[in-house]
N, C-alpha and C positions, 0 to 999 in steps of 0.2 A: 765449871763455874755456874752457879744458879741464875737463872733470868731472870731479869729484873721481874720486879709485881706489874701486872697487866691494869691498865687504868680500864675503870668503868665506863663503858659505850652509852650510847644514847638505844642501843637495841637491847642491850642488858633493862636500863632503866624498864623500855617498853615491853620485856618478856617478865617483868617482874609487876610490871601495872596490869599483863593478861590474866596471870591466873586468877589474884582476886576480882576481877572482873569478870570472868567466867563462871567463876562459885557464887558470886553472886545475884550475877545473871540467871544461873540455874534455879537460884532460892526462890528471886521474885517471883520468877515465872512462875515455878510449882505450886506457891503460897497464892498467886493468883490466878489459874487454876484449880485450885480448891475453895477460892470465895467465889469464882465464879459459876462453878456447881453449884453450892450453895444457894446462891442469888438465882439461876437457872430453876432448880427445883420451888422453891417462893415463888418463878414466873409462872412455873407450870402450873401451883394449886390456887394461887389466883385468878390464873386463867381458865381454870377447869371451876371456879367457884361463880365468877361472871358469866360462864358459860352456861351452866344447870340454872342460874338463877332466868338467863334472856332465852334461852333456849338454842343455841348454836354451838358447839365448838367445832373452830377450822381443823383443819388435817393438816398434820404436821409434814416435813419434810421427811422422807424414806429414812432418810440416816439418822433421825431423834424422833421413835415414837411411831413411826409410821403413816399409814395415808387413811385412818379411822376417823371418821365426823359424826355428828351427833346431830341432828335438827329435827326441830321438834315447834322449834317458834317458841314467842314470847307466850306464857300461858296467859297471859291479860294484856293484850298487844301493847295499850299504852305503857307497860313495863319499858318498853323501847325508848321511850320519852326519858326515860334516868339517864340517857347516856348523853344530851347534852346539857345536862345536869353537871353529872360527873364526871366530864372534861374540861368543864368552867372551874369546878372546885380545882382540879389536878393542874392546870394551868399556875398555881401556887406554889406548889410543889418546886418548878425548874428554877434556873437561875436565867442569869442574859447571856449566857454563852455557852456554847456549842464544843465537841469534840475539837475542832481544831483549832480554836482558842485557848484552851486547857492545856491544851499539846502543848502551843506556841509559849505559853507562860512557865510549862515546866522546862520548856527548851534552852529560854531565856533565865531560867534557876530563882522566878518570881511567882510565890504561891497566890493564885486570886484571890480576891475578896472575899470575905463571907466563909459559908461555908457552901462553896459553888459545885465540889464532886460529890457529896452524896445528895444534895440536893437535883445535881442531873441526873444521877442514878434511881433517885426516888421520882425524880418526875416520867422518865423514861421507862421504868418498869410498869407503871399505876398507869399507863396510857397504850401499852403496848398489850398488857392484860385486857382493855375498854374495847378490841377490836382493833386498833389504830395499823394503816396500813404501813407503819415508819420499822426500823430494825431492831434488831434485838440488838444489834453491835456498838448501839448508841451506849447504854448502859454497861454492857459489857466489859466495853474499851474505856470508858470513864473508870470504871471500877479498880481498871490494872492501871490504867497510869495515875490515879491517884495514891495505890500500895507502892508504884516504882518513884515517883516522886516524894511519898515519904522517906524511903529506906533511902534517896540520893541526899537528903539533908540530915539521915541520922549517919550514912555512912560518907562520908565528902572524898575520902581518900581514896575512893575506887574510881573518882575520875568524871563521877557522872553515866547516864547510858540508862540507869536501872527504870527510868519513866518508861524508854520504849521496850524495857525488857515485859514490863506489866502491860504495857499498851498491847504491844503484840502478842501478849500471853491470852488477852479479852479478846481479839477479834481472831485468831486461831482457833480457839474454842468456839465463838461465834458460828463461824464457817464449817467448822469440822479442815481445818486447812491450814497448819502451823507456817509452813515456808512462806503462801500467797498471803498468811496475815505479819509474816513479820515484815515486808515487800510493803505491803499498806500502811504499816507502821512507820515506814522512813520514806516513804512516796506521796504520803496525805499534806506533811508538811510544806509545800513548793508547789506552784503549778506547776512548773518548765520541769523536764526532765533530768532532776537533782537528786542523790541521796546521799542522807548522813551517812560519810564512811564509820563513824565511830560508832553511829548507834544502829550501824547492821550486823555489826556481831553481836551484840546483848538480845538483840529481837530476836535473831534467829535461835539463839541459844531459850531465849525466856519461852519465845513461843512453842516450841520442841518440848520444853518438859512441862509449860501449862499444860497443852494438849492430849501428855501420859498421864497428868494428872484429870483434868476433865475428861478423859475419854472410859477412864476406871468407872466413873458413873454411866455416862451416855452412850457409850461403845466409839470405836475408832473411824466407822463408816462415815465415807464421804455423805455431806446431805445430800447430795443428787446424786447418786453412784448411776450417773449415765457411761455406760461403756459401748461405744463406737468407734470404726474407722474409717477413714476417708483418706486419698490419695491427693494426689496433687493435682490432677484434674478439678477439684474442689478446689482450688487456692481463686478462680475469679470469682465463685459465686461467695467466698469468703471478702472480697469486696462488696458487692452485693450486699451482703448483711451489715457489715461495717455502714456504708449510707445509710440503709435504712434506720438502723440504731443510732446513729448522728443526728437524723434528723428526729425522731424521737423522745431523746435524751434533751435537743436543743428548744422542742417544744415546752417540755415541762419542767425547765428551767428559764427560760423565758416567760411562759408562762405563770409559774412560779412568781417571777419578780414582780411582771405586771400586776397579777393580782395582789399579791404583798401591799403594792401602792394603792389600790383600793381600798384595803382594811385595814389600811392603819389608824385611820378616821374613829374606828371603832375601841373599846375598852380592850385588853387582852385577853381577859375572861369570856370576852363575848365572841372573839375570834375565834377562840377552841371551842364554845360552843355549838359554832357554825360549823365544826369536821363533825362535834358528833352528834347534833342532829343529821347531817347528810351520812353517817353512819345507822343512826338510827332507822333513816328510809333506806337503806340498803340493806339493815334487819330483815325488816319488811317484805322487800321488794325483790332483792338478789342477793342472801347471807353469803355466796361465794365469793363475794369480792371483799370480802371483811378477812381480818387479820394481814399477814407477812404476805401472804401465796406461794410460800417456795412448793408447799402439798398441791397445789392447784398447775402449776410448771411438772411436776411428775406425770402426775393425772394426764395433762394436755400431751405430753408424747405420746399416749396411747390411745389407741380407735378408741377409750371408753368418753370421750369429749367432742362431742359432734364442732363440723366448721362452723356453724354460727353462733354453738354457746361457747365457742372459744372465742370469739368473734367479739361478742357483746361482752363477756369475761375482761377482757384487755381492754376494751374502751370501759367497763364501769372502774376497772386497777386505777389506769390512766387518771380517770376524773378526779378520784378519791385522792392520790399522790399528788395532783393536781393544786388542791384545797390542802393538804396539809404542807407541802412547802408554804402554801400564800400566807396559812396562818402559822406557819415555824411551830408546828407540832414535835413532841419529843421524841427521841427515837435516831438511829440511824440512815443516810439514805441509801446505803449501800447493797441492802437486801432487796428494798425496791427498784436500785437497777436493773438487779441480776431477774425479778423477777421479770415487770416489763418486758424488758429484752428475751427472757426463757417464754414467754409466751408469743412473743413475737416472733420467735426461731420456730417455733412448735406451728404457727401459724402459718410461716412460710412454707414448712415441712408439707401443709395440704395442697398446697397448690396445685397444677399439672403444669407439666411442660420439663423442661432441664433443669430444675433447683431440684430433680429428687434424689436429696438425700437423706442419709437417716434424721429422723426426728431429735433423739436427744442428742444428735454432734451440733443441730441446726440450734436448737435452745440453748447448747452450752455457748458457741459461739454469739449469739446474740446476745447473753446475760452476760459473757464478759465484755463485750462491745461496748453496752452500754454503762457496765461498771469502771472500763476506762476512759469514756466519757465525763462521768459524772463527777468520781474521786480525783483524774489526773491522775490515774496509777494503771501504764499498759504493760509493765513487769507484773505487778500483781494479779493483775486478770488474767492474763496470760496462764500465770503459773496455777491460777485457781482454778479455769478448765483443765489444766494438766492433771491438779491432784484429783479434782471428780471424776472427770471419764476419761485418762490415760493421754499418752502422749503422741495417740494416733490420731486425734482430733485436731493437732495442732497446723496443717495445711488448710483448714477451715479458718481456727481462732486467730491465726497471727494477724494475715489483712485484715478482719475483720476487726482487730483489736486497734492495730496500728490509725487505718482510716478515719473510727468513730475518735481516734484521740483526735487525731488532726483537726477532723471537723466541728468538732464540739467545742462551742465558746467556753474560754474556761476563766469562771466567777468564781470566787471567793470572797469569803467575812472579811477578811483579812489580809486579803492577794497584797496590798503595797507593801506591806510588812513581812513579808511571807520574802516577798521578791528582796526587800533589802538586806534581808538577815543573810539571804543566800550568796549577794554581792559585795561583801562586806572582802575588805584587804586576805586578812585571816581566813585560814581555813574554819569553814563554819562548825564540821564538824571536831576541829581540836580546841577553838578559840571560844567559849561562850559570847554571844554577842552584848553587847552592853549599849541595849536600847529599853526606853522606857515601855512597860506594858500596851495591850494594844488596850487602845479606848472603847470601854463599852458598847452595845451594842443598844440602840433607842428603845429598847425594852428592859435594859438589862437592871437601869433605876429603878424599874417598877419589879425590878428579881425576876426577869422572865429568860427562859435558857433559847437556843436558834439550835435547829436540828444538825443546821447545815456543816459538814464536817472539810 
């Protein structure tokens, strides 16, 4: 006798909503990965064009381009003087919100006002090319989750997911770091220790084939291809870093704030003008604290970096990070953890006494410290020392990752909303949340974008 016909499962449904979810998780990613090359090479001849004109280009990271610089000074020093100029103009350029506003709105399946992603993207490149010490991942990560937010309202039937497949497909390429950026992709959203179950498979999928796609350009090399090992004897002085990076991280974001509340008194044009006059005297005075620093965290693990020009290096980073959170500069602040921190690690590295360990496990553990300080992402950082220097490092980076989260106050644009989406009856990641957009941000009338992610 024939058996009856077998009714459709609720696992059928779900192995039928994976595949096209996966094909198209794979598209976004690749598709953004290849705009973000694109966008990458524009960063590069802009910044090689501002460079010949003031007479500086920074040294890039080992794994894009290498540790080559150029200085020469401004040929007519007051040339210098254009660049609080031309962070006043570029101040126009942004919108009033930030990376994880953008996120939150695609999250939430509501496109922003205006035209707020190439606008962030336009402001964030044209500032990041000026010297600006903020990340490249700022633009990046705009760039993919505005291609994954489009392709989720032209494709609706795949469920949703494709924003963080594009998200993580920009900051994977960013990093040189697919896994540690799709991890940042579903870790950015929440302070507390939360991730989208649904939108961890599209990231890790989008960001894997970004990465085969960007990497066809740039090469597949970690940017900091630090390889060391350390045993477990290393696991207290990996506390050890962890504090020091807490406290750190908690200064210049606190600091951050406080000054924020000082200038806001001022125009917003006049705010960015004040990073890049204090950029322009940095021209001047110390061009190695101008740009990203991830080339200057290389450099610093090697004797070719004396103790006190590392010394004074990290406190002129510091200052400059310092001023561009107060005046909500464009850009990422994710690379400025990692560097802070890598030079803080490289720093301890001189010391004498029992902290001697190798230099680049010491900076990789500090860069991540302080990136899961800052993000609220200690899976991400975690995994981002794993993919640069190997998974012998990690008797270093785990305390040191764990501790700086603990200790680090953790601010957000958006944290009440952030927090409610998460505590919502519904699973957040199967239930879209149906709350109203979040409310601009007191610049954002005047079209201005917040770095803060």
């Amino acid at each position: 006798m024939r058996p009856p016909p077998r009714l459709p499962t609720l696992l059928d449904e779900g192995v039928r909503q994976t595949g096209p979810l996966i094909l198209y998780s794979a598209f976004t990613g690749a598709l953004a990965g290849l705009l973000v090359a694109l966008l990458s090479l524009g960063l590069k001849a802009l910044s090689a064009f501002f460079g010949t004109l003031l007479g500086y280009l920074p040294p890039e990271a080992p794994g894009e381009g290498g540790l080559l610089q150029a200085f020469t000074g401004p040929p007519f020093w007051p040339l210098a003087l254009l660049l609080p100029l031309l962070f006043a103009l570029t101040s126009f350029l942004g919108t009033g919100q930030g990376l994880s506003a953008l996120l939150l709105h695609a999250r939430i399946g509501r496109p922003p006002r205006g035209q707020a992603h190439p606008r962030a993207v336009l402001g964030g490149v044209a500032q990041i090319a000026l010297y600006s010490p903020m990340g490249r991942e700022g633009p990046f990560g705009v760039l993919g989750l505005w291609l994954g937010s489009a392709l989720d309202r032209r494709f609706p039937r795949v469920g949703g997911g494709l924003a963080f497949a594009g998200l993580a497909a920009g900051l994977g390429a960013a990093f040189h770091a697919p896994v540690a950026g799709a991890l940042l992709a579903t870790e950015i959203l929440y302070r507390s220790l939360l991730l989208e179950a649904r939108a961890l498979t599209p990231a890790l999928i989008g960001a894997l084939s970004g990465f085969a796609v960007y990497g066809a350009f740039f090469g597949y090399t970690p940017l900091l291809p630090f390889r060391a090992e350390v045993d477990l004897a290393a696991t207290p002085w990996g506390g050890v870093v962890g504090l020091l990076a807490a406290a750190l991280a908690t200064l210049w974001l606190e600091g951050g704030r406080l000054l924020e509340g000082y200038v806001k008194r001022l125009a917003f044009p006049l705010r960015h003008a004040l990073l890049g006059l204090a950029l322009a005297l940095a021209l001047l005075l110390l061009p190695e604290a101008l740009g990203s620093g991830l080339g200057w965290v290389a450099v610093a693990a090697t004797p070719l970096l004396s103790t006190p020009a590392l010394l004074y290096l990290l406190l002129a980073k510091f200052l400059l990070l310092l001023l561009a959170q107060g005046v909500r500069a464009y850009g990422g602040p994710y690379t400025p953890a990692l560097v802070l921190g890598g030079l803080l690690g490289a720093l301890l590295a001189r010391l004498p006494g029992p902290l001697a360990l190798p230099p680049e496990a010491l900076a990789l553990a500090g860069g991540a410290a302080l990136l899961a300080g800052v993000a609220r992402a200690p899976f991400a950082a975690t995994l981002l020392a794993a993919e640069w220097g190997g998974y012998a490092t990690l008797p270093l980076v785990i305390p040191a990752v764990l501790l700086a989260y603990v200790l680090t106050p953790a601010h957000a644009l958006e944290g009440g909303l952030k927090e409610a989406l998460a505590t919502q009856e519904a699973t957040p990641s199967e239930t879209p949340p149906q709350t109203p957009p979040p409310p601009p941000a007191p610049e954002a009338d005047a079209g201005r974008e917040s770095p803060r992610a």
